[in-house]
C-alpha positions, 0 to 999 in steps of 0.5 A: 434402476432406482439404485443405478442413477443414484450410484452413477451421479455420485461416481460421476461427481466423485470422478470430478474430484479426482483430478482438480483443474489447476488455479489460472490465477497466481497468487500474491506476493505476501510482502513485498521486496523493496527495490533499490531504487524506485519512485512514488507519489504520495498524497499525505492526508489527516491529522495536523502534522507536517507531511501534508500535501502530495510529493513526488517522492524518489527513493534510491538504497532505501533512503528519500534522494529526491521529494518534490512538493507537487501542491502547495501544501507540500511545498510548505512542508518541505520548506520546513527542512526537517530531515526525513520528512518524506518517507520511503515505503519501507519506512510507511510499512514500518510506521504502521507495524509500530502503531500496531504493536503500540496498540493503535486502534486502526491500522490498515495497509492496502497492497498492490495485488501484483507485487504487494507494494502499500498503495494505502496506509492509514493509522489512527492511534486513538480514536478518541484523540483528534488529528492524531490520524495519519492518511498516506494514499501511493500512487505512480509506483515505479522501479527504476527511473522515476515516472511523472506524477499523475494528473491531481485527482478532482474532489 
């Protein structure tokens, strides 16, 4: 009888094994496919630069169609008229691969669970250097026609 209990607990857990409960959850799109057209807004944080603020950003054939200053940062900055200021999310992606390669010390990209979008990118080329990081928060992510921006956030 000793001998039974033992055998059977391990043909019990052993039984278990034999055919696995499939995931309920699917997994995350490793890159994320860019769109032809879609809209963002984009809080521009960090470092001394000219992209500051938050902008209302639309995107059409990977190119910035429209960007709209939606404080006054912002709107400072794209009184400036310099030409692609305001990147696409590809062009962010693409920044942040370059500091990596350059070397930068911190380079992160957070992503949308769902569809693997950026919703974060932060890249700090040195971090002995001052004001020479660069913060991009992405939020109000659409496909499509361009949402309105979400209420400015309260510090």
């Amino acid at each position: 009888m000793r001998r039974l209990v033992p055998c059977a607990v391990f043909a019990v857990l052993l039984g278990g094994c034999a055919h696995p409960e499939p995931s309920a959850v699917a997994a995350a799109p490793a890159t994320w496919t860019v769109p032809d057209k879609y809209a963002f807004t984009l809080t521009s944080e960090c470092g001394e630069r000219a992209l500051l603020g938050r902008f209302r950003v639309t995107v059409v054939g990977d190119r910035v169609t429209r960007a709209e200053g939606l404080d006054d940062a912002a709107r400072r900055a794209l009184m400036l008229r310099l030409a692609n200021l305001v990147p696409t999310l590809h062009q962010l992606e693409a920044q942040a691969e370059a500091a990596r390669k350059d070397g930068a010390d911190v380079v992160e990209v957070e992503r949308e669970p769902s569809d693997a979008h950026p919703t974060r990118v932060m890249i700090d080329r040195s971090s002995a250097a001052a004001d020479d990081e660069e913060c991009y928060t992405i939020q109000d992510y659409t496909i499509g026609l361009a949402a309105e921006p979400s209420a400015t956030p309260s510090r």
